[in-house]
Backbone as ProteinMPNN parsed JSONL, in Angstrom:
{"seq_chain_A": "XXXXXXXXXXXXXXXXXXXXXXXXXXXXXXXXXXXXXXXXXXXXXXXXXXXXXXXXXXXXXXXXXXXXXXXXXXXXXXXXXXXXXXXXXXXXXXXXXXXXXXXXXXXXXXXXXXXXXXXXXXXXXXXXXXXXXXXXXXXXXXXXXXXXXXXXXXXXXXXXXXXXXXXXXXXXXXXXXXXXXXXXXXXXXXXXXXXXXXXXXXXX", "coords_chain_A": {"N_chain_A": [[-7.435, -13.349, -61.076], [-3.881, -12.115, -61.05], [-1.497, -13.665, -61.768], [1.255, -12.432, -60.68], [0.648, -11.499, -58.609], [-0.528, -13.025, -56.647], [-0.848, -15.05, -53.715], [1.321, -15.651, -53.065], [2.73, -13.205, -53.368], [3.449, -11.298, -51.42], [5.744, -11.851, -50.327], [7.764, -10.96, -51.794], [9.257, -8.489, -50.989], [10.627, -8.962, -49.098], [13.42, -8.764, -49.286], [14.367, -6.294, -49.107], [14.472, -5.908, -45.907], [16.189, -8.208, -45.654], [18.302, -6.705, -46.484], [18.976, -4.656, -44.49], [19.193, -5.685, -41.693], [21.558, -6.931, -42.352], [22.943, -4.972, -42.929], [22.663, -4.119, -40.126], [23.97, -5.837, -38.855], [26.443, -4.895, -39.734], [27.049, -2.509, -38.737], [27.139, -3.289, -36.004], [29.098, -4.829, -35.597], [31.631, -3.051, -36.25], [31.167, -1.109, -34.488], [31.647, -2.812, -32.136], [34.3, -3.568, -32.737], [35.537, -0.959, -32.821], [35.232, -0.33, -29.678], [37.015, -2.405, -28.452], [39.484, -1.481, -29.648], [39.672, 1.503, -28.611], [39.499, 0.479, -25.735], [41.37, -0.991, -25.963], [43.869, 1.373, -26.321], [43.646, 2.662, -23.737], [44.461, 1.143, -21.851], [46.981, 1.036, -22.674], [48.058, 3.537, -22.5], [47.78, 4.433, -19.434], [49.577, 2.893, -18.842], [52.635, 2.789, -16.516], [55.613, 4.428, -17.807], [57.948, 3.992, -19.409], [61.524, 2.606, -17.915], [64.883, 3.528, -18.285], [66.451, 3.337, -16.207], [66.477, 0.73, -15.03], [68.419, -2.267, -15.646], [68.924, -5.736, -16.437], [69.366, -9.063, -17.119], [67.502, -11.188, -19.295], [64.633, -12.517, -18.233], [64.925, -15.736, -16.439], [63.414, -18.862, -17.797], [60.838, -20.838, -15.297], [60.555, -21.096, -11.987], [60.574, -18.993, -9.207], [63.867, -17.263, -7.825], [65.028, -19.786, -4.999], [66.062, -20.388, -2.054], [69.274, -21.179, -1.504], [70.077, -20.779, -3.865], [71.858, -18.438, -6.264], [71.152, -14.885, -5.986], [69.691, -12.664, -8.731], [70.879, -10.88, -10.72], [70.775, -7.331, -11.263], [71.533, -4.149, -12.321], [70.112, -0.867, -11.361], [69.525, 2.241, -11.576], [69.021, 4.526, -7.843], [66.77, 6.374, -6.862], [67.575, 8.257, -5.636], [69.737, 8.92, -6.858], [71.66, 7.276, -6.548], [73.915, 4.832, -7.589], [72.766, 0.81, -7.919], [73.268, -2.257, -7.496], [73.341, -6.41, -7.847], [75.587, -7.742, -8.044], [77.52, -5.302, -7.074], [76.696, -6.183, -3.882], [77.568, -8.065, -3.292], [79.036, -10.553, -1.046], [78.174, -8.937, 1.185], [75.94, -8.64, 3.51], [72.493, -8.354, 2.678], [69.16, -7.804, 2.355], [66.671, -7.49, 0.259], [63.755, -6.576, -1.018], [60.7, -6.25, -2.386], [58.132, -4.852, -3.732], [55.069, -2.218, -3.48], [53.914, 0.827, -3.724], [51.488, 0.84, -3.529], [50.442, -1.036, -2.338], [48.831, -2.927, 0.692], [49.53, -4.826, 2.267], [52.563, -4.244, 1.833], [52.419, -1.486, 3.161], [51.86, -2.099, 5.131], [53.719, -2.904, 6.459], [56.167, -1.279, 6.934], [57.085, 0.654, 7.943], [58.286, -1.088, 10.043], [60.086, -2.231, 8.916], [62.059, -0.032, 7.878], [62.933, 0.475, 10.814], [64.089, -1.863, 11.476], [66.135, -1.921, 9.562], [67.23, 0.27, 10.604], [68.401, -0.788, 12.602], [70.396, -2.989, 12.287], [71.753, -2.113, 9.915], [74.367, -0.996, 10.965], [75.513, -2.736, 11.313], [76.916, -4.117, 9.017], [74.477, -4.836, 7.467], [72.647, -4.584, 4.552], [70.085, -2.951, 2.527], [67.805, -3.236, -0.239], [65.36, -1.516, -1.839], [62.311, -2.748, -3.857], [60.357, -0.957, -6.218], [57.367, -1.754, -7.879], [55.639, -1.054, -10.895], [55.213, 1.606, -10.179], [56.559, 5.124, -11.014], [59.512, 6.775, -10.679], [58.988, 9.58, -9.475], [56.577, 8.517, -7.821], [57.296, 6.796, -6.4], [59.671, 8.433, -4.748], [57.638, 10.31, -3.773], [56.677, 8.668, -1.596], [58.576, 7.186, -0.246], [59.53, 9.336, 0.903], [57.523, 10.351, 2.212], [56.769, 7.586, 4.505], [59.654, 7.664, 5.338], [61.752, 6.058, 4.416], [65.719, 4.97, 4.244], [67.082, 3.375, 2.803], [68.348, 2.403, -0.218], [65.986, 2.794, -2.79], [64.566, 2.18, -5.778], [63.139, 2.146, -8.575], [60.428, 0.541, -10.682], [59.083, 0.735, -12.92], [57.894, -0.96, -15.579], [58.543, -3.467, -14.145], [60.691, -4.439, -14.921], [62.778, -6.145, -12.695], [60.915, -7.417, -11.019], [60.247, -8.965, -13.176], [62.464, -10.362, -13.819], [62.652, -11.944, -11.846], [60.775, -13.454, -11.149], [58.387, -12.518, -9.967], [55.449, -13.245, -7.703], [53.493, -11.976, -6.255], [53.34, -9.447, -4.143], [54.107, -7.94, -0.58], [57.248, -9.494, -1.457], [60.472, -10.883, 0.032], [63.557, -11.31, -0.148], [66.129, -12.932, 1.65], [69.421, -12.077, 1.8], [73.273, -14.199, 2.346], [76.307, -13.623, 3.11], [77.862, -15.192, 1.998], [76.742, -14.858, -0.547], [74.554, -16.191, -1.354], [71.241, -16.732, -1.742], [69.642, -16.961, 1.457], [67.056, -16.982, 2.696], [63.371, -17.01, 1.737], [60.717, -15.023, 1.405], [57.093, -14.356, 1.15], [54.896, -12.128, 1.801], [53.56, -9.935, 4.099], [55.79, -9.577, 7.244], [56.196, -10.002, 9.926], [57.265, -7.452, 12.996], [59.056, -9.217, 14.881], [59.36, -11.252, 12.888], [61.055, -10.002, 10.972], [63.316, -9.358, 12.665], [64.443, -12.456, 13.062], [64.81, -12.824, 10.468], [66.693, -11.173, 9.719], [68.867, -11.392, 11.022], [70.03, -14.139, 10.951], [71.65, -13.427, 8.586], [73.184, -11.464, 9.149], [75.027, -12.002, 11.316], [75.577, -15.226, 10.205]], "CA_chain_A": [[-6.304, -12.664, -60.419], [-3.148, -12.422, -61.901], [-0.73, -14.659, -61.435], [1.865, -11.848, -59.723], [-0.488, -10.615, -57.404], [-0.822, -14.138, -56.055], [-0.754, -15.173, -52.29], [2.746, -15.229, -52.255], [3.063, -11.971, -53.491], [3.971, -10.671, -50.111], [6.952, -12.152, -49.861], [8.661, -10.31, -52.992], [8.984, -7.137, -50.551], [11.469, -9.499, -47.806], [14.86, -8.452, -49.923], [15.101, -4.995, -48.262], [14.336, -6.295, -44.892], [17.271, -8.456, -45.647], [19.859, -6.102, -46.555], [18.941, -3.882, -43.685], [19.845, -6.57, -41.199], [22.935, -6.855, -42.808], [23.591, -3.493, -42.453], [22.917, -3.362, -38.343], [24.928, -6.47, -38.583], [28.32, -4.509, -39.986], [27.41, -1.498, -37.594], [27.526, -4.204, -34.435], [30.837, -5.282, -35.54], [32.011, -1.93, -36.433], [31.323, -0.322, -33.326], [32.711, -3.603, -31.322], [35.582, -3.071, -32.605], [35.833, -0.039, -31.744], [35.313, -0.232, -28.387], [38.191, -3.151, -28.01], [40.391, -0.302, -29.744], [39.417, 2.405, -27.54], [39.861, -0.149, -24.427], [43.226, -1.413, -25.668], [44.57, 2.694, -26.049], [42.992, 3.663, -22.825], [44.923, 0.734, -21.312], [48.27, 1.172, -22.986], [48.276, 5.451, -22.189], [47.868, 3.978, -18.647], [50.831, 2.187, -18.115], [53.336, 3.441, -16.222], [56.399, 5.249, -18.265], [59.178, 2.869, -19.289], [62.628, 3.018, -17.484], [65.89, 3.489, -18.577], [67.333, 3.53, -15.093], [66.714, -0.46, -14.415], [68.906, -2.952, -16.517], [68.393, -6.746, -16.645], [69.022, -10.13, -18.385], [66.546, -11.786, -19.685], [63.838, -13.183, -17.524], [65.131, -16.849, -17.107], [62.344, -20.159, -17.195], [61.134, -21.548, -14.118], [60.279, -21.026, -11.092], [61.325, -17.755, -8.808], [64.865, -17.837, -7.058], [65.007, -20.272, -3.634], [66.989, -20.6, -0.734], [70.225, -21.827, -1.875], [70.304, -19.519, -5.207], [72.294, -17.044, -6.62], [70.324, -13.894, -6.196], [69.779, -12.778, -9.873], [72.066, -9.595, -10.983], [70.179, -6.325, -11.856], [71.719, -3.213, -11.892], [69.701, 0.58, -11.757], [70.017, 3.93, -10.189], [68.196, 4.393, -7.274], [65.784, 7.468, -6.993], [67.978, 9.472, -4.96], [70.542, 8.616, -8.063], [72.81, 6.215, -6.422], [73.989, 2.759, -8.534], [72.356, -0.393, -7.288], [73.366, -3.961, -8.534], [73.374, -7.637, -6.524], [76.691, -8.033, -7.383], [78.23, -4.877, -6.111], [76.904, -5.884, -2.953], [78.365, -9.392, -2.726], [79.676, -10.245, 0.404], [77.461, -7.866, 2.114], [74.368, -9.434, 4.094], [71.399, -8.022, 1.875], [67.533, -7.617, 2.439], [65.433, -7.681, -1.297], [62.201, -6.315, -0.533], [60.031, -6.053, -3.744], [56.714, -4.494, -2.859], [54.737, -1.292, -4.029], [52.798, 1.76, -2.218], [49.517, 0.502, -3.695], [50.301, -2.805, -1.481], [48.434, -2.386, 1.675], [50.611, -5.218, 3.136], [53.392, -3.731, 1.592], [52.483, -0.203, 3.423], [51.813, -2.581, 6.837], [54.922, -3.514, 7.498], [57.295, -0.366, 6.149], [58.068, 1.511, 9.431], [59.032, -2.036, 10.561], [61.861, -2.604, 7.668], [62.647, 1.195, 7.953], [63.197, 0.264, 11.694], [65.02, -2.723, 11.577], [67.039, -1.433, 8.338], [68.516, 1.53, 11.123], [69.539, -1.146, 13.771], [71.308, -3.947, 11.696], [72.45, -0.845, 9.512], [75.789, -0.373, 11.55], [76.502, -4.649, 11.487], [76.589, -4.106, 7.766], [73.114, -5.047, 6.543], [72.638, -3.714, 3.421], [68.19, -3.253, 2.068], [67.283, -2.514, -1.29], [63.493, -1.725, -1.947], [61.994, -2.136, -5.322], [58.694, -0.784, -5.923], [56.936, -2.073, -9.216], [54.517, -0.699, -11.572], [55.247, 2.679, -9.962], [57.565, 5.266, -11.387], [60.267, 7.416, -9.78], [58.19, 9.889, -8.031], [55.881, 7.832, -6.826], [58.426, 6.69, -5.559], [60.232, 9.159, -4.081], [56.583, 10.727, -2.366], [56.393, 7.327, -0.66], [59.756, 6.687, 0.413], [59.576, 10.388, 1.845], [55.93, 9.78, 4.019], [57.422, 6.711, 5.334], [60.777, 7.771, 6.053], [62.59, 5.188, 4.033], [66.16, 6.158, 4.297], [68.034, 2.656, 2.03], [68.045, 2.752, -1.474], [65.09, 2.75, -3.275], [64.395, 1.942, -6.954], [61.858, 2.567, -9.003], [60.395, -0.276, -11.521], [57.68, 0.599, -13.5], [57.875, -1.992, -16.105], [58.587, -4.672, -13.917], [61.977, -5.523, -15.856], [63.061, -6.43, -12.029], [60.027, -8.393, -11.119], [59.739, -10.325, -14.167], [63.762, -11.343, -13.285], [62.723, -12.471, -9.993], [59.123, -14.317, -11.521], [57.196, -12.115, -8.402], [53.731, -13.257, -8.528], [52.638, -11.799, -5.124], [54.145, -8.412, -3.085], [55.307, -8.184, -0.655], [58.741, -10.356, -1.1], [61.352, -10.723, 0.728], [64.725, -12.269, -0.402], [67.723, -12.852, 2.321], [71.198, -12.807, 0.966], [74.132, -13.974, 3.152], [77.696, -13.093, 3.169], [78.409, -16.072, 1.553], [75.774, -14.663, -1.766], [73.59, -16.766, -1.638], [70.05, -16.633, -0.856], [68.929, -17.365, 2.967], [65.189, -17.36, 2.782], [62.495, -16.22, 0.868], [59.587, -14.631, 1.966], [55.612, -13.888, 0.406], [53.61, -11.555, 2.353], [54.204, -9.416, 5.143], [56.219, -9.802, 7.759], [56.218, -8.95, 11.72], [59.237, -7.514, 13.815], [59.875, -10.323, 15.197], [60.456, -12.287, 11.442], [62.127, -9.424, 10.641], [64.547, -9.688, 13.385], [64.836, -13.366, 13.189], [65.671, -13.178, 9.378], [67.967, -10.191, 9.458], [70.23, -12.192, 12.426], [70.877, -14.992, 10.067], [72.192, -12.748, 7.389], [73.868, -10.153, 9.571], [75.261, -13.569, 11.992], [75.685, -16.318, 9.694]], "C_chain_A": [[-5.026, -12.994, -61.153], [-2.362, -13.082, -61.344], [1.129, -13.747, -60.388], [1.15, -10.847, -58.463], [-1.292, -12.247, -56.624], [-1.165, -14.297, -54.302], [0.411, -14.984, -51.832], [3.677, -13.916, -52.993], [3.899, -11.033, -52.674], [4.853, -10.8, -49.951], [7.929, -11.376, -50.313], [9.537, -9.283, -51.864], [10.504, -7.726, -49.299], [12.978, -9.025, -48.407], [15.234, -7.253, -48.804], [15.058, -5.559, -46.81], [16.078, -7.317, -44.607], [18.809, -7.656, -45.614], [19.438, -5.097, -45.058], [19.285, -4.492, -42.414], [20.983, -7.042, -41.368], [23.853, -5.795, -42.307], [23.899, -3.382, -40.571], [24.118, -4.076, -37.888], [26.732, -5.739, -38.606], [28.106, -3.439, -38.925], [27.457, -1.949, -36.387], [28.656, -4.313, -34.678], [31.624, -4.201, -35.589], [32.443, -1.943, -35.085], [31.689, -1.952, -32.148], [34.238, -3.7, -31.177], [36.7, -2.259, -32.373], [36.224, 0.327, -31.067], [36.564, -0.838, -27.892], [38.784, -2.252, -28.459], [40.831, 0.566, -28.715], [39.583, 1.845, -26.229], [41.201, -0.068, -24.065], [44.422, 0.34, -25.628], [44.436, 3.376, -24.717], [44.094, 2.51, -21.708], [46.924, 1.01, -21.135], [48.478, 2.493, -22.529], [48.208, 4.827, -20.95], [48.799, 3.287, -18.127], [51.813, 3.026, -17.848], [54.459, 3.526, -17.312], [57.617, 3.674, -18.62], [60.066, 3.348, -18.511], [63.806, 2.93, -17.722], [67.322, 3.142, -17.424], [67.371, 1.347, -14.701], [67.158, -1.41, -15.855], [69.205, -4.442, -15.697], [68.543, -7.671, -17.17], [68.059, -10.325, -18.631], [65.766, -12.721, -18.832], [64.792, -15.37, -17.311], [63.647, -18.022, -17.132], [62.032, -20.276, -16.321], [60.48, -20.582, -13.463], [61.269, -19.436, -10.421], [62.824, -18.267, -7.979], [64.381, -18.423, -5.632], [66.043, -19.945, -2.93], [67.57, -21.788, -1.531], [70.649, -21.099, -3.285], [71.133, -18.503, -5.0], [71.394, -15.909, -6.506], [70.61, -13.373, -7.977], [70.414, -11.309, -9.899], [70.975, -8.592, -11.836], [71.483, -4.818, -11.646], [70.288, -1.912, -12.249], [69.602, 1.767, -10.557], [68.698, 4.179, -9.553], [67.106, 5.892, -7.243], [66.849, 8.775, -6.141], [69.702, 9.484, -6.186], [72.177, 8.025, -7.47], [72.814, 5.198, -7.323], [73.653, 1.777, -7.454], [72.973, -1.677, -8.132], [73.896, -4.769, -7.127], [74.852, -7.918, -6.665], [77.755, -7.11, -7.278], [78.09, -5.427, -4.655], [76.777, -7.755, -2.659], [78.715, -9.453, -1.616], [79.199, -9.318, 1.835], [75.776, -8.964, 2.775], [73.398, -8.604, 3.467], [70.015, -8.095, 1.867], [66.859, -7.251, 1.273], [64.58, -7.803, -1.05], [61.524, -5.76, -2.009], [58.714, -5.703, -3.354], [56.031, -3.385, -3.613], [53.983, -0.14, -3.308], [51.726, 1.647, -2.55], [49.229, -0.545, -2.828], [49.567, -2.232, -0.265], [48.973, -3.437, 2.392], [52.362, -4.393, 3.289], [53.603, -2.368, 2.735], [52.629, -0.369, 5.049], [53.08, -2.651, 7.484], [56.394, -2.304, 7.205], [57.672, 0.118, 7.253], [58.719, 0.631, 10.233], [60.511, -2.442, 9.967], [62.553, -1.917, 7.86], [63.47, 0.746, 9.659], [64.184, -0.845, 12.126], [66.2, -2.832, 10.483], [67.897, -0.385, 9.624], [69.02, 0.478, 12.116], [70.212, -1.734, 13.362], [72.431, -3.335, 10.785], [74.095, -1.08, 9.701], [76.435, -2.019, 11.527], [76.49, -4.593, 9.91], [75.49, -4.698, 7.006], [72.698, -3.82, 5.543], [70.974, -3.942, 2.89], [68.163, -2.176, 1.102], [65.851, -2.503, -1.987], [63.325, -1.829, -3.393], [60.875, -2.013, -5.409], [58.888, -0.826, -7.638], [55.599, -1.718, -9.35], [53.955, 1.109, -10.561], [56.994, 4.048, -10.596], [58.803, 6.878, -10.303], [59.574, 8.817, -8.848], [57.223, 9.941, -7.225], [56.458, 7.538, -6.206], [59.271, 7.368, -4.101], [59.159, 9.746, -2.972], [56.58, 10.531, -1.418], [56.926, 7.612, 0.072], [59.851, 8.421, 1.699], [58.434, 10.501, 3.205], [56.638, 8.638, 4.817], [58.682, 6.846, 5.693], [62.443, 6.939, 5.775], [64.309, 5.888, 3.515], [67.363, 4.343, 3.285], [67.623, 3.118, 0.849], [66.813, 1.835, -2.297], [65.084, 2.732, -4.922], [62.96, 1.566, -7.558], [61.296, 1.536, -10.591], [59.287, -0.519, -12.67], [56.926, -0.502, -14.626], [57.789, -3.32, -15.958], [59.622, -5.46, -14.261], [62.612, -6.439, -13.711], [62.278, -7.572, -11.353], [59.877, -9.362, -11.839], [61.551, -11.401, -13.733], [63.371, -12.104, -12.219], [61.022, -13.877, -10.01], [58.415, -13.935, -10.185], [55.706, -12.337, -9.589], [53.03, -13.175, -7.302], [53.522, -10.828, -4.399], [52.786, -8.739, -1.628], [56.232, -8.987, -0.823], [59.503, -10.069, -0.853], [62.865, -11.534, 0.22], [66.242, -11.474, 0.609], [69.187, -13.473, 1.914], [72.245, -12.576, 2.207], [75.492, -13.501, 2.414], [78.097, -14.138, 2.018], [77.892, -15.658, -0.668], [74.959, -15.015, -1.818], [72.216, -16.582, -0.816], [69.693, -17.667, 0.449], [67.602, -18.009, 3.447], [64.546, -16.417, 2.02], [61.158, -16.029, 1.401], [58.271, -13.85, 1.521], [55.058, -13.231, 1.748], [54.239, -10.855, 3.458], [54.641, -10.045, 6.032], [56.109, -9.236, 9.127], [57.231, -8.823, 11.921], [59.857, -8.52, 14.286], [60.042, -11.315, 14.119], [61.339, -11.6, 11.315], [63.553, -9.521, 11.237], [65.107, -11.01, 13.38], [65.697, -13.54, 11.611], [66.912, -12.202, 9.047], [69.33, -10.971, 10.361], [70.665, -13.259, 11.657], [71.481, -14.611, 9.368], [73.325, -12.2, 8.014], [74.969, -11.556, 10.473], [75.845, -14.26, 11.343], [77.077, -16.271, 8.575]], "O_chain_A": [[-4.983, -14.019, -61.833], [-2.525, -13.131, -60.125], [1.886, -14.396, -59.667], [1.306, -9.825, -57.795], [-2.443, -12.342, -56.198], [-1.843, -13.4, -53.8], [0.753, -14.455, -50.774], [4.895, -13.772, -53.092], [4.759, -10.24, -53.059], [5.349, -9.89, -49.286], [8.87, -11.032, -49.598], [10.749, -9.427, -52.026], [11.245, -6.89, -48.782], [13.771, -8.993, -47.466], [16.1, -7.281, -47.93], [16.254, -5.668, -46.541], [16.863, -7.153, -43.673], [19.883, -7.864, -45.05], [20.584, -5.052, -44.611], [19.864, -3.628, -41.756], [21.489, -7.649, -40.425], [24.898, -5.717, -41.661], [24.822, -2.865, -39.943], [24.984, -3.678, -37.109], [27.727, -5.939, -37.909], [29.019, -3.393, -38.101], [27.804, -1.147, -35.52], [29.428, -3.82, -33.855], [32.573, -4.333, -34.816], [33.447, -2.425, -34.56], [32.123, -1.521, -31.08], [35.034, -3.826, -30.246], [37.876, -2.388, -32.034], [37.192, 1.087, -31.061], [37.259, -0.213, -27.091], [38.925, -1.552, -27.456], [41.889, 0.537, -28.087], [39.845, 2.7, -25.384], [41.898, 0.331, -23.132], [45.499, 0.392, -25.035], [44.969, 4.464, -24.5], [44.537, 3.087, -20.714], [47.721, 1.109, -20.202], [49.551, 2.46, -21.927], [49.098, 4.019, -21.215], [48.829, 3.074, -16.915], [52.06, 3.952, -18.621], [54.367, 2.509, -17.999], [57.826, 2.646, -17.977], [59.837, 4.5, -18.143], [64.141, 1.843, -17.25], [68.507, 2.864, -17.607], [68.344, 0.843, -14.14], [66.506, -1.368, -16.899], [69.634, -4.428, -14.544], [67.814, -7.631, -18.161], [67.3, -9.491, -18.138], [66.287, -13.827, -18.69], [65.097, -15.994, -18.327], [62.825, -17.781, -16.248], [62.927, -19.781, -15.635], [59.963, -19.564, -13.923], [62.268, -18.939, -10.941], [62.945, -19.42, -7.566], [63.503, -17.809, -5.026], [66.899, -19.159, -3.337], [67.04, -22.79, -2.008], [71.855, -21.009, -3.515], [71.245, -17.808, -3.989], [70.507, -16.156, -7.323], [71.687, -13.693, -8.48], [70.331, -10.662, -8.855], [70.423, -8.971, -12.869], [72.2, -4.78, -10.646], [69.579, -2.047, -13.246], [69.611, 1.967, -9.342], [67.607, 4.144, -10.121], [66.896, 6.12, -8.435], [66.685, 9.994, -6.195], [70.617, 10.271, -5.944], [73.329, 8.266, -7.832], [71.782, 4.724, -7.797], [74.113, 1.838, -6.314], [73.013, -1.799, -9.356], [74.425, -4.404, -6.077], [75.47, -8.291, -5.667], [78.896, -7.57, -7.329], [79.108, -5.304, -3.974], [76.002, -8.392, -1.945], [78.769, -8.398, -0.985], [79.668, -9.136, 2.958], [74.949, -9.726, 2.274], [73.607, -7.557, 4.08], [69.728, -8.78, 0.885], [66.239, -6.231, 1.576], [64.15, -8.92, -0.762], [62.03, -4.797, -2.584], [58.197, -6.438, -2.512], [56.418, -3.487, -4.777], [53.46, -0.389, -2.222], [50.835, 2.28, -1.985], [48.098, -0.95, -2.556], [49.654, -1.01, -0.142], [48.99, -3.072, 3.567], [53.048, -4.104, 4.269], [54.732, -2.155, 3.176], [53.086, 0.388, 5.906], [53.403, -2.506, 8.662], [57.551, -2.708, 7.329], [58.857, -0.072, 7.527], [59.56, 1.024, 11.042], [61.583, -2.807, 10.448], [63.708, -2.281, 8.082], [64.7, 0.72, 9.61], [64.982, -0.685, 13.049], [67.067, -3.704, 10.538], [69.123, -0.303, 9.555], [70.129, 0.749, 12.577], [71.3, -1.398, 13.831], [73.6, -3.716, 10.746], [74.888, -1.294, 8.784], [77.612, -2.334, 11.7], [75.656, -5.432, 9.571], [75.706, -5.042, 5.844], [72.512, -2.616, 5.718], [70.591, -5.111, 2.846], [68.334, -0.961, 1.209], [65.376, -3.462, -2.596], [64.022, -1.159, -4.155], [60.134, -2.789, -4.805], [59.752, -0.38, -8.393], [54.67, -1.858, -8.555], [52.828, 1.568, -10.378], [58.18, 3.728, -10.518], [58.463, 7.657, -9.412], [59.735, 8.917, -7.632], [56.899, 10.74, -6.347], [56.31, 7.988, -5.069], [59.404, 6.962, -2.947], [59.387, 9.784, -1.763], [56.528, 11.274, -0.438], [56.493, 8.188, 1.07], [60.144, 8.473, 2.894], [58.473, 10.643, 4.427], [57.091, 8.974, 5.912], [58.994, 6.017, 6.548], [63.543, 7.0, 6.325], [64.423, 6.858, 2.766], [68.575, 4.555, 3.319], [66.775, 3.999, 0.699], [66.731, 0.61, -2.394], [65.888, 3.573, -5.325], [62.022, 0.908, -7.108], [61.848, 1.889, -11.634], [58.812, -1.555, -13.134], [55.738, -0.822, -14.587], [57.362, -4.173, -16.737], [59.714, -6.677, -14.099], [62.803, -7.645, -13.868], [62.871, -8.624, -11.113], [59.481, -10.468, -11.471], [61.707, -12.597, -13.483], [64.103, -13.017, -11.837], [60.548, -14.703, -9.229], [57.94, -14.774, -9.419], [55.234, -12.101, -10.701], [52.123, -13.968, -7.048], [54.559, -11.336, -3.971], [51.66, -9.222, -1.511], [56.086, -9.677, 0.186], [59.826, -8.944, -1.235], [62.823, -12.729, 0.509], [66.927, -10.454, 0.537], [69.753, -14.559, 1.785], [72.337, -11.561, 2.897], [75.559, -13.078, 1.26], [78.734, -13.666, 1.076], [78.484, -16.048, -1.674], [74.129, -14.31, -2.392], [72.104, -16.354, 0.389], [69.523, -18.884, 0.375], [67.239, -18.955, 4.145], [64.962, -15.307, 1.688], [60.545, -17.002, 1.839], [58.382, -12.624, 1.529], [54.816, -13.96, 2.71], [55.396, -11.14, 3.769], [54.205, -11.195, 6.091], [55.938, -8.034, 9.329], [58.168, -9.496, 11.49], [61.062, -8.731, 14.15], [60.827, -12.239, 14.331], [62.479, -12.049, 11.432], [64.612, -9.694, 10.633], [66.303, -11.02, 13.672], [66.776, -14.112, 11.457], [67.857, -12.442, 8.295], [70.538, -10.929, 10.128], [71.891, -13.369, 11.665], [72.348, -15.45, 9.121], [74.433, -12.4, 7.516], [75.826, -11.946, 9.679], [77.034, -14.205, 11.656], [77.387, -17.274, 7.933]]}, "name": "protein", "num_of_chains": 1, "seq": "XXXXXXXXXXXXXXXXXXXXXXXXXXXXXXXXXXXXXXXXXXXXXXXXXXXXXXXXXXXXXXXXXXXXXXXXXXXXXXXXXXXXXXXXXXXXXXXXXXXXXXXXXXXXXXXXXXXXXXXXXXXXXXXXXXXXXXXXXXXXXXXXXXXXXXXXXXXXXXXXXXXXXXXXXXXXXXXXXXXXXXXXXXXXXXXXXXXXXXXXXXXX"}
């Protein structure tokens, strides 16, 4: 027998087997990468719209504002195209409700705010809603089913949220007369908080 026609003859033949495993190898990675492509475009076309209407410093460090804080200064026009900002309404008792109409706490407690927004209303309580990661007429739909009749603002980006470091709707931030924040509040609220925290503001 000849000496290439041996026993380990058989083996000669393993090269292609090799590159062809190679090959499925680059078409796994290929098409993985792909897919993360096609994820990350399908995510980004998905985000809500930027906004030109909400303006902002710069996020600061830290922790979100407390009781005893400056409320942080935003201005943007509200959906029905009024101007909003914290420090036009200095001196004014103030309700900062940050929330969204996907919230289903958020949606629990709205005819209650709307409701206690028309009686404190006339003692000068002033309530500005911001709904995030929705854009102005989502907005506006909302605010029209529920009846919401303060000014509303529309945040799709979040530039207002990220000022405020929300990491849970609804929130609540009470500003007195004096500016400063009152109390701060995660999660819904009943009429009777509502009334107890609007009377310090509107009161105090």
């Amino acid at each position: 027998m000849d000496a290439a026609q041996g026993p380990d003859a058989a083996a000669v033949p393993a090269a292609p087997n090799v590159r062809s495993g190679a090959s499925r190898l680059r078409t796994v990675l290929v098409l993985a990468v792909v897919a993360v492509l096609v994820t990350f475009v399908a995510w980004y076309v998905d985000q809500p719209s930027g906004s030109s209407n909400v303006r902002a410093g710069k996020p600061p460090p830290g922790a979100p504002p407390r009781a005893g804080d400056i409320p942080r200064d935003f201005s943007a026009t509200a959906i029905d195209g009024t101007a909003v900002s914290m420090a036009a309404l200095k001196g004014k008792p103030t309700w900062l409700t940050i929330g969204a109409s996907w919230c289903p706490d958020c949606r629990a407690e709205a005819m209650d705010l709307q409701a206690t927004y028309a009686k404190y209303q006339p003692q000068g309580l002033a309530v500005v809603g911001v709904f995030i990661e929705e854009d102005e007429k989502a907005v506006s739909d909302y605010a029209k089913r529920v009846g919401f009749t303060f000014p509303m603002v529309a945040d799709p980006r979040g530039v207002i949220a990220d000022l405020y470091h929300v990491y849970g709707i609804p929130i609540h931030f009470f500003i007195g007369r004096d500016g400063t924040i009152r109390d701060v509040r995660i999660g819904r609220l009943t009429p009777g908080d509502m009334e107890q925290l609007v009377q310090q503001i509107v009161n105090g």
